[in-house]
N, C-alpha and C positions, 0 to 999 in steps of 0.2 A: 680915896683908896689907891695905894700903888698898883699898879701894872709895869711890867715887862715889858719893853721897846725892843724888839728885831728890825734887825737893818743886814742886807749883804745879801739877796736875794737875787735871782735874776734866770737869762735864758742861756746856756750851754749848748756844745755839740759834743759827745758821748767823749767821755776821757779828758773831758776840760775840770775844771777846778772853782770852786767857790769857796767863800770864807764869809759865815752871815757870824755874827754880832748879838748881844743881849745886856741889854745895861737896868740894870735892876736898882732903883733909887727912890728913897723914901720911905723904906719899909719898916715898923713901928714894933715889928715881934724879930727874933733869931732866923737868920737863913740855914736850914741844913743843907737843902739842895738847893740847886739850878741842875735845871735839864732839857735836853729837845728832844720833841715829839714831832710828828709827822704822821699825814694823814694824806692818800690819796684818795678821789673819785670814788664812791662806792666800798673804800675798805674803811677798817678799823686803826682808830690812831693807835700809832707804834711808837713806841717809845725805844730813841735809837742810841741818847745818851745822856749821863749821868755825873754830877760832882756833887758827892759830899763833902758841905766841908770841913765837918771836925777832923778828919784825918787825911782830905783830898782824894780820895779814893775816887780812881774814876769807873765809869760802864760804860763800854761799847756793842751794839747789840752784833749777833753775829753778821747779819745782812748788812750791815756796815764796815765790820771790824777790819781791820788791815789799809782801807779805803779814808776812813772819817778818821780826825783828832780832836776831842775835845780840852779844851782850858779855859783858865782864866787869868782873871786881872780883879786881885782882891782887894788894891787900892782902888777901882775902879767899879767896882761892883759890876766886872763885866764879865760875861761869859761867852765863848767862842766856841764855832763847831768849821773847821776845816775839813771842805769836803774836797777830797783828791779824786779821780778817775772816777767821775760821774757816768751814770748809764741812767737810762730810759726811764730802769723800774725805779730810781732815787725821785722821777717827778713827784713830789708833791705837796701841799701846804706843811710848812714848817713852824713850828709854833715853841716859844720860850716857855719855862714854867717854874715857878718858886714856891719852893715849900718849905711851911714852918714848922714841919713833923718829925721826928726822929723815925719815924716810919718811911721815909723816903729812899732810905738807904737799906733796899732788896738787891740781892745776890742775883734776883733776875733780871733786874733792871727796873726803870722808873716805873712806877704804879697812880694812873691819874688822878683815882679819887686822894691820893695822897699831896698832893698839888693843887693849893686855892688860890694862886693866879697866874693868870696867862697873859700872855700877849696877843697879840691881835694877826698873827702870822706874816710870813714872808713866801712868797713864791718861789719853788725851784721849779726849774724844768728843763731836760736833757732830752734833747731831740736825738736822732736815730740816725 
């Protein structure tokens, strides 16, 4: 069964920049999405961003937006989230996800149970 590889994780000081990675390969049905999720300590995973790709449409959630870039690389089956001016509250498990739903692509953003696989996360974390 395919799974989602994240790579590009690591430790910041507030205002620094990361850029984590998702190489999705193997997959044996249609990709509409790729998207990242993120879950801190004690919260609920948020879903921060989004590519469809029958039209490329992207989502950025608002706690991100202006901050995060998502794209990709569709010769590559890979998906990227540049994260610029990190801060504290961005620590947390970042996690890839691929879905083969046309239900993927909400106006409010990525929806989990819509998403059957994941990666295995990457760690972010912005020290103060």
């Amino acid at each position: 069964r395919a799974v989602p590889v994240e790579s590009g994780g690591g430790s910041v000081p507030t205002g620094g920049s990361l850029r984590l990675s998702c190489v999705a390969s193997g997959y044996t049905y249609k990709i509409f999405c790729m998207a990242w999720f993120r879950q801190a300590p004690g919260e609920e995973r948020e879903g921060v961003a989004n590519i469809y790709y029958s039209d490329n449409s992207t989502f950025l959630s608002d706690s991100v937006k202006g901050r995060f870039t998502v794209s990709q690389d569709n010769a590559k089956n890979t998906l990227f989230l540049q994260m610029n001016s990190l801060q504290p509250e961005d620590t947390a498990m970042y996690y890839c996800a691929v879905s083969g739903s046309v239900r993927c692509h909400d106006p409010r953003g990525p929806r989990s149970p819509y998403f059957g696989s994941w990666g295995q996360g990457t760690q972010v974390t912005v020290s103060s």
